[in-house]
PDB file of N, H, CA, C and O in Angstrom:
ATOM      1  N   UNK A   1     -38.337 -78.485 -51.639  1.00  0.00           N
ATOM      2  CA  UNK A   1     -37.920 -78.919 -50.326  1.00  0.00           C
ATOM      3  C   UNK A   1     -38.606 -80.251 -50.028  1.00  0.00           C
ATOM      4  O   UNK A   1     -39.758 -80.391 -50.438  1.00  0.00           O
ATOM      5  N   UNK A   2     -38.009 -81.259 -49.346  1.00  0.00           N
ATOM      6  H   UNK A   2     -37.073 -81.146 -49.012  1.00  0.00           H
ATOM      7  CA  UNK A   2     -38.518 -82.018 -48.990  1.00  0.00           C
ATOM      8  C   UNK A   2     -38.920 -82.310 -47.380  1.00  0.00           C
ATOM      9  O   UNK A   2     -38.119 -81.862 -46.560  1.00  0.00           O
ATOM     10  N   UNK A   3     -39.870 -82.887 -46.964  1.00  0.00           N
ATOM     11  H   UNK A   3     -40.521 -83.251 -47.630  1.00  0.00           H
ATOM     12  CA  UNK A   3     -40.513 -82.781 -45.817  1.00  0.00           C
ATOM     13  C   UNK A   3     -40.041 -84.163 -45.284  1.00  0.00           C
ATOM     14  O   UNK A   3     -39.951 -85.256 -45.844  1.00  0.00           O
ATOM     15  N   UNK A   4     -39.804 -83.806 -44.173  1.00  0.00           N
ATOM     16  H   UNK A   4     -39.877 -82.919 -43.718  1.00  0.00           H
ATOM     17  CA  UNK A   4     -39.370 -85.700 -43.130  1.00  0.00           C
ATOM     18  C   UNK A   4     -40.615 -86.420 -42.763  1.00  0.00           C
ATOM     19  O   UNK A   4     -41.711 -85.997 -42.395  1.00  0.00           O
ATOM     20  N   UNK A   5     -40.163 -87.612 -42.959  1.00  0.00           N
ATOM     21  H   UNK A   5     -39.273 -87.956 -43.258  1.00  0.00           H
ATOM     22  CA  UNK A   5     -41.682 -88.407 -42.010  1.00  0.00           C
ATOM     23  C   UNK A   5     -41.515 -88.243 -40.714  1.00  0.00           C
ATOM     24  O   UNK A   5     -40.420 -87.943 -40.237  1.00  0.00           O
ATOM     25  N   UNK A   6     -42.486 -88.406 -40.073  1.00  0.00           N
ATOM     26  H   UNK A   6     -43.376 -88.649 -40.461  1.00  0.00           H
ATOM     27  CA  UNK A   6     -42.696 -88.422 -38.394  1.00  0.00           C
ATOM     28  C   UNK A   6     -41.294 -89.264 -38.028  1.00  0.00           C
ATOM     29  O   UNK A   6     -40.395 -88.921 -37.260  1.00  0.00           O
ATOM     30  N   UNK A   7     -41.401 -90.401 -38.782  1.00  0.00           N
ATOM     31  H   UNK A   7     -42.131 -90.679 -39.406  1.00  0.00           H
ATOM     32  CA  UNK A   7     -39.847 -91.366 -38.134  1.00  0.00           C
ATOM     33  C   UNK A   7     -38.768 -90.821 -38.736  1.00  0.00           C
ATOM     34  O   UNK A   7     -37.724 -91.144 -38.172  1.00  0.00           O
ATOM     35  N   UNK A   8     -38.696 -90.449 -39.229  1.00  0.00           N
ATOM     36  H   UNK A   8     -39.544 -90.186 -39.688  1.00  0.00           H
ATOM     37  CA  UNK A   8     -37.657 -88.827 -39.303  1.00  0.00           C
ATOM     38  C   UNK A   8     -37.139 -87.894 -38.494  1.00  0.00           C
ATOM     39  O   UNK A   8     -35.946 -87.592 -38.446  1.00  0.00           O
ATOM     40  N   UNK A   9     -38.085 -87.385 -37.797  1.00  0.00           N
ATOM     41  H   UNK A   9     -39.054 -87.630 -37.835  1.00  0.00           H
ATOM     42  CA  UNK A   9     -38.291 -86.245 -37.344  1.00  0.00           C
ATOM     43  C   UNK A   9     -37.890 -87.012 -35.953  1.00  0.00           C
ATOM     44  O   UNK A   9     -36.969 -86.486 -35.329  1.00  0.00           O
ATOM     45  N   UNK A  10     -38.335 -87.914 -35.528  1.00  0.00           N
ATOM     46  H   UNK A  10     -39.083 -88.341 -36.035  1.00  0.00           H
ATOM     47  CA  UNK A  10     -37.986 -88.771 -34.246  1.00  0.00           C
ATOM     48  C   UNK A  10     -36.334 -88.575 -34.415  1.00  0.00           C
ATOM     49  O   UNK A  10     -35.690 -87.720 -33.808  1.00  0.00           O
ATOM     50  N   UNK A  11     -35.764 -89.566 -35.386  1.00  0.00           N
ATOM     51  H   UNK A  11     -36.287 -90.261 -35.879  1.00  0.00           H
ATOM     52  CA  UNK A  11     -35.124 -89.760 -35.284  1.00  0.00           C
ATOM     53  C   UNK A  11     -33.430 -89.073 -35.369  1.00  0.00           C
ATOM     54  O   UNK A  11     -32.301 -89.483 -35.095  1.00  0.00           O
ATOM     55  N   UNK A  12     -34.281 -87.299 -36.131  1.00  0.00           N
ATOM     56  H   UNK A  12     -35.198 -86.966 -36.353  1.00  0.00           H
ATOM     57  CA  UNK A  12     -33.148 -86.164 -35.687  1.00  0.00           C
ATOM     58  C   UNK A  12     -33.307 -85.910 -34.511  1.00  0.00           C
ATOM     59  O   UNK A  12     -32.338 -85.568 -33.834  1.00  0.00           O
ATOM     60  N   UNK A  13     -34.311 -85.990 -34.078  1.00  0.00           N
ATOM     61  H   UNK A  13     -35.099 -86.267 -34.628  1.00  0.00           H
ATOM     62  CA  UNK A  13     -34.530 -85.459 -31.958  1.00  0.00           C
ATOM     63  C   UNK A  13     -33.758 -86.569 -31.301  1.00  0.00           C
ATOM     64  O   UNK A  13     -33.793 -86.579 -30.071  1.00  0.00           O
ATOM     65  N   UNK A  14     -33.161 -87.377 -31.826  1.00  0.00           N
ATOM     66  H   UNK A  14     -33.132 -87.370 -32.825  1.00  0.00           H
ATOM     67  CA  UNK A  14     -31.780 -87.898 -30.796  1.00  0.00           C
ATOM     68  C   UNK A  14     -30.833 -87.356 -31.273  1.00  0.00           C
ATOM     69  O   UNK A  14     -30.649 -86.909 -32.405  1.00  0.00           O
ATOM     70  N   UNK A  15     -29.728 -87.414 -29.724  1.00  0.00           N
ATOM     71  H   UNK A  15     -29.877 -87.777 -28.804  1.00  0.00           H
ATOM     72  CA  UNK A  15     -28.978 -87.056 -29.973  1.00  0.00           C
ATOM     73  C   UNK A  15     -27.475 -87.837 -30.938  1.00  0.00           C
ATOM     74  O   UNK A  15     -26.968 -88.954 -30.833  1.00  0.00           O
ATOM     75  N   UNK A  16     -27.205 -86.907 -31.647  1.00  0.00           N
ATOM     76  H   UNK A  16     -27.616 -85.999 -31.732  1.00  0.00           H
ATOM     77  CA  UNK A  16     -25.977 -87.662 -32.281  1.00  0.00           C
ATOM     78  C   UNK A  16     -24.391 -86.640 -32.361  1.00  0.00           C
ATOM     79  O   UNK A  16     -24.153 -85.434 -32.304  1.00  0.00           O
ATOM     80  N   UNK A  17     -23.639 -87.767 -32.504  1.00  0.00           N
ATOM     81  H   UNK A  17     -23.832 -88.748 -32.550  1.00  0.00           H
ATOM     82  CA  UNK A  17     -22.287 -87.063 -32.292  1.00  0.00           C
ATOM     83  C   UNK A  17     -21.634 -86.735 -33.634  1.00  0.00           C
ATOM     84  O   UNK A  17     -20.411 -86.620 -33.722  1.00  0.00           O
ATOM     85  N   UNK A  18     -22.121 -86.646 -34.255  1.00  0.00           N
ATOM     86  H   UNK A  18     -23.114 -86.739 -34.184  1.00  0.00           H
ATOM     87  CA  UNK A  18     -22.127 -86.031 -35.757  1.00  0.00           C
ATOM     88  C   UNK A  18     -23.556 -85.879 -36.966  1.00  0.00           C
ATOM     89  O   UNK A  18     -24.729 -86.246 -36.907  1.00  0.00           O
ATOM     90  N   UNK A  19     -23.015 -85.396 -37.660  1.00  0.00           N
ATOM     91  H   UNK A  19     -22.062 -85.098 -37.707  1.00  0.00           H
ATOM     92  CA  UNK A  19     -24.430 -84.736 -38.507  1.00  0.00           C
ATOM     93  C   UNK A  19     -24.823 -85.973 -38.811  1.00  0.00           C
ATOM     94  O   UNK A  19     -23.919 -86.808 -38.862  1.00  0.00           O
ATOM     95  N   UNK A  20     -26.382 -86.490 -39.122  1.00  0.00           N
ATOM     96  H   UNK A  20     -27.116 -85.813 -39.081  1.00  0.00           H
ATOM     97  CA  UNK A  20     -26.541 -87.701 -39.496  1.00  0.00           C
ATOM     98  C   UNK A  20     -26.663 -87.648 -41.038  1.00  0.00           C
ATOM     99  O   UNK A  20     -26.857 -86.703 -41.803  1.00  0.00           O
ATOM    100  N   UNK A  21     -26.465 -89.119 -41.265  1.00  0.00           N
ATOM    101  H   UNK A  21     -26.306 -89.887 -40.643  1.00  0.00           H
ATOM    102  CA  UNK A  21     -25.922 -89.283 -42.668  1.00  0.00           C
ATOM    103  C   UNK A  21     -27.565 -89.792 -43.652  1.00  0.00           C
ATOM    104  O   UNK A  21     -28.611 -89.973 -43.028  1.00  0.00           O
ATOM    105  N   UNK A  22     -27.516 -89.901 -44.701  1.00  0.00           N
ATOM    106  H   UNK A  22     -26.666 -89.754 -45.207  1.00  0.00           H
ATOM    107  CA  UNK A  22     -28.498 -90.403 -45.658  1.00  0.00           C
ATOM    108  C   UNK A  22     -27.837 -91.104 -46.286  1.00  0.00           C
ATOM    109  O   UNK A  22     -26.610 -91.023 -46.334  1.00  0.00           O
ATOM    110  N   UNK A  23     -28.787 -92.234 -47.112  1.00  0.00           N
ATOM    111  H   UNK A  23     -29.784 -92.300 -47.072  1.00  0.00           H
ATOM    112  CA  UNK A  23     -28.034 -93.081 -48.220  1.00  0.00           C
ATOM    113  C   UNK A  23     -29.268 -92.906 -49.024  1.00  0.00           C
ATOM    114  O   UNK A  23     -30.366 -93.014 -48.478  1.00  0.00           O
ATOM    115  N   UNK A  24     -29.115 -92.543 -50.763  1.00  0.00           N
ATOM    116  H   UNK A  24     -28.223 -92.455 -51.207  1.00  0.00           H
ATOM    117  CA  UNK A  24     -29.591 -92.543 -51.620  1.00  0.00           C
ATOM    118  C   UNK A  24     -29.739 -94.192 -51.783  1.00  0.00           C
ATOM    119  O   UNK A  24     -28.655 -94.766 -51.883  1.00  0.00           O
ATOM    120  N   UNK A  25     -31.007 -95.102 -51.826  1.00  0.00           N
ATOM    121  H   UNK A  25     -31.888 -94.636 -51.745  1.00  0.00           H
ATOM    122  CA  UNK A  25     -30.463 -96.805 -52.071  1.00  0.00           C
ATOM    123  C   UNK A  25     -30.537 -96.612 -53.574  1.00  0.00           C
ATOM    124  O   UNK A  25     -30.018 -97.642 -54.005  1.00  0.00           O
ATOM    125  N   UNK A  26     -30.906 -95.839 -54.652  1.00  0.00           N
ATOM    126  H   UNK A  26     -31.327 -95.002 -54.302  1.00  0.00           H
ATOM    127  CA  UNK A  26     -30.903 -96.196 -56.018  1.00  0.00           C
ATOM    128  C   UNK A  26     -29.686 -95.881 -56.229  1.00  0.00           C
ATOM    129  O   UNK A  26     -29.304 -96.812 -56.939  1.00  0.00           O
ATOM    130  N   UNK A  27     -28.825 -95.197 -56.089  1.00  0.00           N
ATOM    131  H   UNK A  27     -29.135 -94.442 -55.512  1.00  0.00           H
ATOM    132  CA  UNK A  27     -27.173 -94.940 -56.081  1.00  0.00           C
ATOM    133  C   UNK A  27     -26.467 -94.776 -55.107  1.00  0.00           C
ATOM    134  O   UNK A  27     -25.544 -93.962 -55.109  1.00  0.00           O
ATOM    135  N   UNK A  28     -26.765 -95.504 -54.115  1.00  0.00           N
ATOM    136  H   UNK A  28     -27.516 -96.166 -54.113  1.00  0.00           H
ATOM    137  CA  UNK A  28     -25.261 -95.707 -52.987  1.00  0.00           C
ATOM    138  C   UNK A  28     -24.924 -94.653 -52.775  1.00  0.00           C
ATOM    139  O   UNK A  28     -24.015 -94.751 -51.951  1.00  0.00           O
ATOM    140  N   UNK A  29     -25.138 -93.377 -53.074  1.00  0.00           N
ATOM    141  H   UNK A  29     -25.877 -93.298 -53.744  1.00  0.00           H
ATOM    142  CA  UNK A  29     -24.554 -91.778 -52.519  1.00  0.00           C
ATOM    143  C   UNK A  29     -25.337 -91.368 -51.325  1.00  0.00           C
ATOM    144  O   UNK A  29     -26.540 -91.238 -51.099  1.00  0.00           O
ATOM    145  N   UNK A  30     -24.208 -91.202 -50.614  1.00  0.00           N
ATOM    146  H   UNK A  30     -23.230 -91.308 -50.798  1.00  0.00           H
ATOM    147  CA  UNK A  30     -23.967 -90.991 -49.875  1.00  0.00           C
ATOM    148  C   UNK A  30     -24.245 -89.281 -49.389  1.00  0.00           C
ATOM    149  O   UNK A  30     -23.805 -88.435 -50.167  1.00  0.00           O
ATOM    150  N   UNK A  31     -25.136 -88.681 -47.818  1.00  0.00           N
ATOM    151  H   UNK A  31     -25.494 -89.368 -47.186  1.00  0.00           H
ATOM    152  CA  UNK A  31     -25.343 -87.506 -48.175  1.00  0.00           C
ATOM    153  C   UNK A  31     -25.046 -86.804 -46.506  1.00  0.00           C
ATOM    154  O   UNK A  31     -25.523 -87.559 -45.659  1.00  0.00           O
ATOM    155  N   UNK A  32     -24.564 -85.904 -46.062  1.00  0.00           N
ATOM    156  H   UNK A  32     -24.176 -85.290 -46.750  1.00  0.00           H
ATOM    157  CA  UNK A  32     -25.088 -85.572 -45.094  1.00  0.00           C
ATOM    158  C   UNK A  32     -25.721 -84.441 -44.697  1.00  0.00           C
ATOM    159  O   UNK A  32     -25.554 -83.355 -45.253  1.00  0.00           O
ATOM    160  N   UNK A  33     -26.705 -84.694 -43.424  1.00  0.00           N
ATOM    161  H   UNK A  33     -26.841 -85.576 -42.972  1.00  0.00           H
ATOM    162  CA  UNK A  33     -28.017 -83.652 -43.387  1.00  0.00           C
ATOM    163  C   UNK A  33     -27.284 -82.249 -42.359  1.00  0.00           C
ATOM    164  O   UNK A  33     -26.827 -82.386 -41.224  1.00  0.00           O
ATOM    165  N   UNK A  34     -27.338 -81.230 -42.985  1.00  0.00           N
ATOM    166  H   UNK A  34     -27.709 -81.119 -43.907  1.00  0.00           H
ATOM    167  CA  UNK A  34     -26.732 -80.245 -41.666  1.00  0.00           C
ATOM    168  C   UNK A  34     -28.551 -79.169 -41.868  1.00  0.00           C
ATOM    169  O   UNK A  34     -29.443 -79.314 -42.703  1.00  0.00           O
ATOM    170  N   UNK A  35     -28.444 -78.289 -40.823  1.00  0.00           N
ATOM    171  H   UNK A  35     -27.719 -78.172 -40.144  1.00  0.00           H
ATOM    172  CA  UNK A  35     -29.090 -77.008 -40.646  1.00  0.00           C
ATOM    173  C   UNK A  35     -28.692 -76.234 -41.739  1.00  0.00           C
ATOM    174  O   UNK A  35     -27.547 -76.186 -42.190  1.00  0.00           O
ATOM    175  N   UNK A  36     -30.055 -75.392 -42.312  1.00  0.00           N
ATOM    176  H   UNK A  36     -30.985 -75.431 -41.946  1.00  0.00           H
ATOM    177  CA  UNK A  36     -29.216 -74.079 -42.882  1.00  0.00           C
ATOM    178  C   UNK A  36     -27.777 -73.368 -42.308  1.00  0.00           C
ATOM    179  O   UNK A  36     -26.692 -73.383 -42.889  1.00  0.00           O
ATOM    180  N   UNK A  37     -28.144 -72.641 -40.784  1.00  0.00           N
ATOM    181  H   UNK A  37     -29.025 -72.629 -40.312  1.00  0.00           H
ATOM    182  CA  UNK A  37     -27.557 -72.067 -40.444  1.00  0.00           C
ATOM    183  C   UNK A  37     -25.999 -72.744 -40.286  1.00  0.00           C
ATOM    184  O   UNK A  37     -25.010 -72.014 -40.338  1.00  0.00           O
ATOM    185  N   UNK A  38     -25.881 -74.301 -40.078  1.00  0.00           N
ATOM    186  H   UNK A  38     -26.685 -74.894 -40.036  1.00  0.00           H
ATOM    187  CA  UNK A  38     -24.998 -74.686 -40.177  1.00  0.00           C
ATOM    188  C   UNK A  38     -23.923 -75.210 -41.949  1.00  0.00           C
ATOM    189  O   UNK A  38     -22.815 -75.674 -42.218  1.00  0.00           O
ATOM    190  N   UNK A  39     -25.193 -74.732 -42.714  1.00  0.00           N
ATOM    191  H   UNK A  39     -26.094 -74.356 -42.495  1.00  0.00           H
ATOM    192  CA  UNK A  39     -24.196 -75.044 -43.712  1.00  0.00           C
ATOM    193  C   UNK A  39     -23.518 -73.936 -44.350  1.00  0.00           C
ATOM    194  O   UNK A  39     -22.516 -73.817 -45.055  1.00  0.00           O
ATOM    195  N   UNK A  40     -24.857 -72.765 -43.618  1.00  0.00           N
ATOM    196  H   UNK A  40     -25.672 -72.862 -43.046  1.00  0.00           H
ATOM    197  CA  UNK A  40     -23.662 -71.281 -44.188  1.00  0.00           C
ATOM    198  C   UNK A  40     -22.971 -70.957 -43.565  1.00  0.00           C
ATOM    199  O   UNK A  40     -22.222 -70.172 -44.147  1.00  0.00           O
ATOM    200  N   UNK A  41     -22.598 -71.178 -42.088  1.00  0.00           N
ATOM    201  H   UNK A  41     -23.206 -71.816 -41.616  1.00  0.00           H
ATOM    202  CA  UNK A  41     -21.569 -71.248 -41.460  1.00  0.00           C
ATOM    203  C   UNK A  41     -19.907 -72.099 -41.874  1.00  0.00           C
ATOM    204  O   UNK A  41     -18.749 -71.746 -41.646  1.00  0.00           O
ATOM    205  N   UNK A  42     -20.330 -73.003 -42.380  1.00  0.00           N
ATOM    206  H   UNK A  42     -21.270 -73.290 -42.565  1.00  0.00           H
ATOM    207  CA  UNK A  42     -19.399 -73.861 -43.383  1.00  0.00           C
ATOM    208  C   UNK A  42     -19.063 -73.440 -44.721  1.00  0.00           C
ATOM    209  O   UNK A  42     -18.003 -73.788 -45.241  1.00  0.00           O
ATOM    210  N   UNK A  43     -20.007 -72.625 -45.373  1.00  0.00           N
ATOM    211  H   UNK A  43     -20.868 -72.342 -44.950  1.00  0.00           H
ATOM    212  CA  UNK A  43     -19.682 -72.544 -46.697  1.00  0.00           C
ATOM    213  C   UNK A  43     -18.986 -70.920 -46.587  1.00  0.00           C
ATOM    214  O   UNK A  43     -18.075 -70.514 -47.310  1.00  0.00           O
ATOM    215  N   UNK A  44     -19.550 -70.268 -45.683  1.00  0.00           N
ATOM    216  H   UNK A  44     -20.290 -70.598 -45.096  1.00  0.00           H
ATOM    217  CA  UNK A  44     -18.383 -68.774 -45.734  1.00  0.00           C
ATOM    218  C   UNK A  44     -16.668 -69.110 -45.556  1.00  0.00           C
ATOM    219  O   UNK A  44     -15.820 -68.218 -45.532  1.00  0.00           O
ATOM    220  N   UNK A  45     -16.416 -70.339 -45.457  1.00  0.00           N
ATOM    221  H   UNK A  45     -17.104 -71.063 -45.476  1.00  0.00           H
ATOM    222  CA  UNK A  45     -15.023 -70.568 -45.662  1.00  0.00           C
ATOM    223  C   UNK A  45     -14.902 -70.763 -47.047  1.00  0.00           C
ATOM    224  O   UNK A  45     -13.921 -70.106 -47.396  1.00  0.00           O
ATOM    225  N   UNK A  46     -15.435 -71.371 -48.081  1.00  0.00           N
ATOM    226  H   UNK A  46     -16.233 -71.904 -47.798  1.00  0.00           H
ATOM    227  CA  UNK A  46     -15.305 -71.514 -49.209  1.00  0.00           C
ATOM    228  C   UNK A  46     -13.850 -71.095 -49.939  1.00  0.00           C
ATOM    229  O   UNK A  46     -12.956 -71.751 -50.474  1.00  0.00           O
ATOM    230  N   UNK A  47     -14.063 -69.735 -49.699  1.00  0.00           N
ATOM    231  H   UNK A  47     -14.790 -69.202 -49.265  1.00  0.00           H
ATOM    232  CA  UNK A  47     -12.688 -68.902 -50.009  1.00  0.00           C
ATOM    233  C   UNK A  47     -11.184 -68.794 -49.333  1.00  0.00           C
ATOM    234  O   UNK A  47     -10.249 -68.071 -49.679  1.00  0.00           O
ATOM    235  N   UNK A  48     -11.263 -69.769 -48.236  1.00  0.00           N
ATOM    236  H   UNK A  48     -12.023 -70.356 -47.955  1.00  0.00           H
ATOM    237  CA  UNK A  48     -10.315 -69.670 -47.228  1.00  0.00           C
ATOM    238  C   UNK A  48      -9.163 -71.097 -47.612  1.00  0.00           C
ATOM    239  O   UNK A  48      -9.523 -72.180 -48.073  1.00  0.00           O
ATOM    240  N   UNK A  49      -8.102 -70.794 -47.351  1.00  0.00           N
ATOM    241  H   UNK A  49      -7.810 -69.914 -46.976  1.00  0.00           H
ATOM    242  CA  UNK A  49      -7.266 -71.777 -47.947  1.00  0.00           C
ATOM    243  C   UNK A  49      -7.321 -73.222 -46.649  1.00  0.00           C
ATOM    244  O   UNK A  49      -6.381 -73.966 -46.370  1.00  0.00           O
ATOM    245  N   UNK A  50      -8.674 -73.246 -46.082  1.00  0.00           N
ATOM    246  H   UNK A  50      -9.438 -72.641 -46.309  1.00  0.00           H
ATOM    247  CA  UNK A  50      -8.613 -74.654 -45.099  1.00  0.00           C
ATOM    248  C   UNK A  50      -8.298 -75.632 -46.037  1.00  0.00           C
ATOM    249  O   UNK A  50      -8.367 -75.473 -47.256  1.00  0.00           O
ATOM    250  N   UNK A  51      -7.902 -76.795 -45.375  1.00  0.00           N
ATOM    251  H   UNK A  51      -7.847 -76.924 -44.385  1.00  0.00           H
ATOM    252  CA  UNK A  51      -7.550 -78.193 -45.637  1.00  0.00           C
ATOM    253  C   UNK A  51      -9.066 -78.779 -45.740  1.00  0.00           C
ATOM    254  O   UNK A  51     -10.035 -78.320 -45.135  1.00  0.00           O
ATOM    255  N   UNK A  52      -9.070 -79.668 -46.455  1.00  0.00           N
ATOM    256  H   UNK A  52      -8.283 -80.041 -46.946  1.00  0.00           H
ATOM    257  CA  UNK A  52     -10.494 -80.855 -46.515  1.00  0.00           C
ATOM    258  C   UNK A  52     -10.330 -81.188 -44.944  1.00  0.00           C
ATOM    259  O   UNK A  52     -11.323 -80.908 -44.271  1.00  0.00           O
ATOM    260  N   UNK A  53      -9.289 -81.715 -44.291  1.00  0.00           N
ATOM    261  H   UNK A  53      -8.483 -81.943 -44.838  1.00  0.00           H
ATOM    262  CA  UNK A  53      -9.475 -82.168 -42.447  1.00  0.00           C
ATOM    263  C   UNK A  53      -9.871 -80.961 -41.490  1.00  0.00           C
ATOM    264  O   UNK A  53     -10.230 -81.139 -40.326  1.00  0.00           O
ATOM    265  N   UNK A  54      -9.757 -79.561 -42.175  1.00  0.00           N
ATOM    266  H   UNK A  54      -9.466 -79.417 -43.120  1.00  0.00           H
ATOM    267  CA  UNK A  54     -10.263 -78.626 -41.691  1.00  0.00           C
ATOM    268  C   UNK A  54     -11.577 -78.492 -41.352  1.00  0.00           C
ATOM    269  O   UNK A  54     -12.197 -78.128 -40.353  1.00  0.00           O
ATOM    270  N   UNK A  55     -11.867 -78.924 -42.563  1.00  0.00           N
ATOM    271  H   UNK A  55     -11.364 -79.220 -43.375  1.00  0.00           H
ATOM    272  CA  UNK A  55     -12.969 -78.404 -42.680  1.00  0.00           C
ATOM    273  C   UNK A  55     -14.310 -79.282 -41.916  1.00  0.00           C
ATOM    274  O   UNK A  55     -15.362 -78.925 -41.387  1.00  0.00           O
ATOM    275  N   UNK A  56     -13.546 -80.817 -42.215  1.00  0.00           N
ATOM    276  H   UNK A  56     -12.692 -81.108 -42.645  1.00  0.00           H
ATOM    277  CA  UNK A  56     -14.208 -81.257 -41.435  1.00  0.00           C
ATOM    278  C   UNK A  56     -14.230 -81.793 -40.014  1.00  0.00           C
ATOM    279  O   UNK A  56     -14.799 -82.762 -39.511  1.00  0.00           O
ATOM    280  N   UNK A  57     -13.541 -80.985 -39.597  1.00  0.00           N
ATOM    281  H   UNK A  57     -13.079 -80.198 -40.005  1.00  0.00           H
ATOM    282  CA  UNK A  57     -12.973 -80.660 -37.943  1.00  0.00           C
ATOM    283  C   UNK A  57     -13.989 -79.556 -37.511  1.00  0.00           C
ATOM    284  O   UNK A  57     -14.462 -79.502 -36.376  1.00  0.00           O
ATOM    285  N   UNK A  58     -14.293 -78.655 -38.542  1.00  0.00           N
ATOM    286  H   UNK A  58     -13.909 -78.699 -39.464  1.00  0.00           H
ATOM    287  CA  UNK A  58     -15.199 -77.235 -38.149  1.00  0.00           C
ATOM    288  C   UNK A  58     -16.678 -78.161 -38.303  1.00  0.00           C
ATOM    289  O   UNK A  58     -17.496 -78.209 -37.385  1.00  0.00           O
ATOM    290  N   UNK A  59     -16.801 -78.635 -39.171  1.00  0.00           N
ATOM    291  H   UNK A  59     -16.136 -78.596 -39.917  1.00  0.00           H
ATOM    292  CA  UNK A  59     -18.312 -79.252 -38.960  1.00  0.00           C
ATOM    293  C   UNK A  59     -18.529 -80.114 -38.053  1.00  0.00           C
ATOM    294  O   UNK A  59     -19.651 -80.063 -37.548  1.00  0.00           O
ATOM    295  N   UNK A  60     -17.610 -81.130 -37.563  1.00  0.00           N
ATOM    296  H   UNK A  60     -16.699 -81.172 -37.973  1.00  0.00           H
ATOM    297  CA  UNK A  60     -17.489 -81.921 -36.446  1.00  0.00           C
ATOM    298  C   UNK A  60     -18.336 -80.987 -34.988  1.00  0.00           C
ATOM    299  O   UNK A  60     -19.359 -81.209 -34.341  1.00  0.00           O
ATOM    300  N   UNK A  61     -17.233 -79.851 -34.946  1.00  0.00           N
ATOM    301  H   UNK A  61     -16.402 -79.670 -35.472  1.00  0.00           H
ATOM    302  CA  UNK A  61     -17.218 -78.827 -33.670  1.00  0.00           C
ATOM    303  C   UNK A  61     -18.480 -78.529 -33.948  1.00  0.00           C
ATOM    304  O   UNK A  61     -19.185 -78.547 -32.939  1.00  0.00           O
ATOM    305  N   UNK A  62     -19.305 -78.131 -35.411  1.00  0.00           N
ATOM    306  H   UNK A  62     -18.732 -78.116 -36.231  1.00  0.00           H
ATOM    307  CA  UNK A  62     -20.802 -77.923 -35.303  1.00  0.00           C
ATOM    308  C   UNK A  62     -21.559 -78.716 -34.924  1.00  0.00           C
ATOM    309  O   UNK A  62     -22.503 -78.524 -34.157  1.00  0.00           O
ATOM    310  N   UNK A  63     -21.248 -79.636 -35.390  1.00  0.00           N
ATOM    311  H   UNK A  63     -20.481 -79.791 -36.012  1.00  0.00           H
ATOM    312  CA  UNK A  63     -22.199 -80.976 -34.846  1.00  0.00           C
ATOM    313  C   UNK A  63     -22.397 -81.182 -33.360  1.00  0.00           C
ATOM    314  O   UNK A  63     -23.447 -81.477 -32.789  1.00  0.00           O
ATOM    315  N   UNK A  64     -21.182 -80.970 -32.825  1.00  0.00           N
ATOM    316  H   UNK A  64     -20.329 -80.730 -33.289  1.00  0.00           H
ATOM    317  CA  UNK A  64     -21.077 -81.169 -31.379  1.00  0.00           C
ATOM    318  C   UNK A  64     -21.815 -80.040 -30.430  1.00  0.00           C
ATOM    319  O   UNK A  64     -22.299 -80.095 -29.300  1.00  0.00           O
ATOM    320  N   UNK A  65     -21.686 -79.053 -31.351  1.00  0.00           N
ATOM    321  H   UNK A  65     -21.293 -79.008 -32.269  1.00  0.00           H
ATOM    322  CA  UNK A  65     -22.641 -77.766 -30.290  1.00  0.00           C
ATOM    323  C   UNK A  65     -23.695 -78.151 -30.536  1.00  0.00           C
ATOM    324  O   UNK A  65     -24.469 -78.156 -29.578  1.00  0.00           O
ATOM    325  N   UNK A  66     -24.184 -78.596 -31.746  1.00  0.00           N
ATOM    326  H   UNK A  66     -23.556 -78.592 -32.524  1.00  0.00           H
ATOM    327  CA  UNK A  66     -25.852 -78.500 -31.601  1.00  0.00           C
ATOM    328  C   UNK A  66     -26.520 -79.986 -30.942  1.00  0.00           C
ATOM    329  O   UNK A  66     -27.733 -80.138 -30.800  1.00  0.00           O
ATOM    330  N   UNK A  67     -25.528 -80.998 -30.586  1.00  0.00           N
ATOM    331  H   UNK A  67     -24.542 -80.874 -30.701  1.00  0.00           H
ATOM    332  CA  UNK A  67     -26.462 -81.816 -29.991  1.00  0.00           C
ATOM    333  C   UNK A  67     -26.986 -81.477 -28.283  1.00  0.00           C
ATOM    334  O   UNK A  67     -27.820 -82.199 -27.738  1.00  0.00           O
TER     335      UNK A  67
END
């Protein structure tokens, strides 16, 4: 596991209107940060025939409750 710096940790305690994002700078990949609870909430669809815009319509709606 990795641990946040203090300016980290600041900077999830604002609020945002979607999950905030990471950039790997040694490879440009691209990452985004959710909660446990919010990614197993996302991944029990796994099996469900949602759309990719589904899906990220349901994480959107997560994002939005937890700010």
């Amino acid at each position: 596991m990795i641990e946040l710096t203090e300016a980290q940790v600041q900077e999830l305690s604002k609020p945002h209107s979607s999950p905030p994002q990471l950039l790997n700078p040694r490879t440009n990949e691209a990452f985004v940060l959710l909660r446990i609870d919010e990614y197993k909430q996302l991944t029990e669809y796994d099996d469900s025939p949602w759309t990719r815009e589904e899906l990220q319509a349901a994480a959107a709606a997560t994002a939005e409750r937890a700010c």
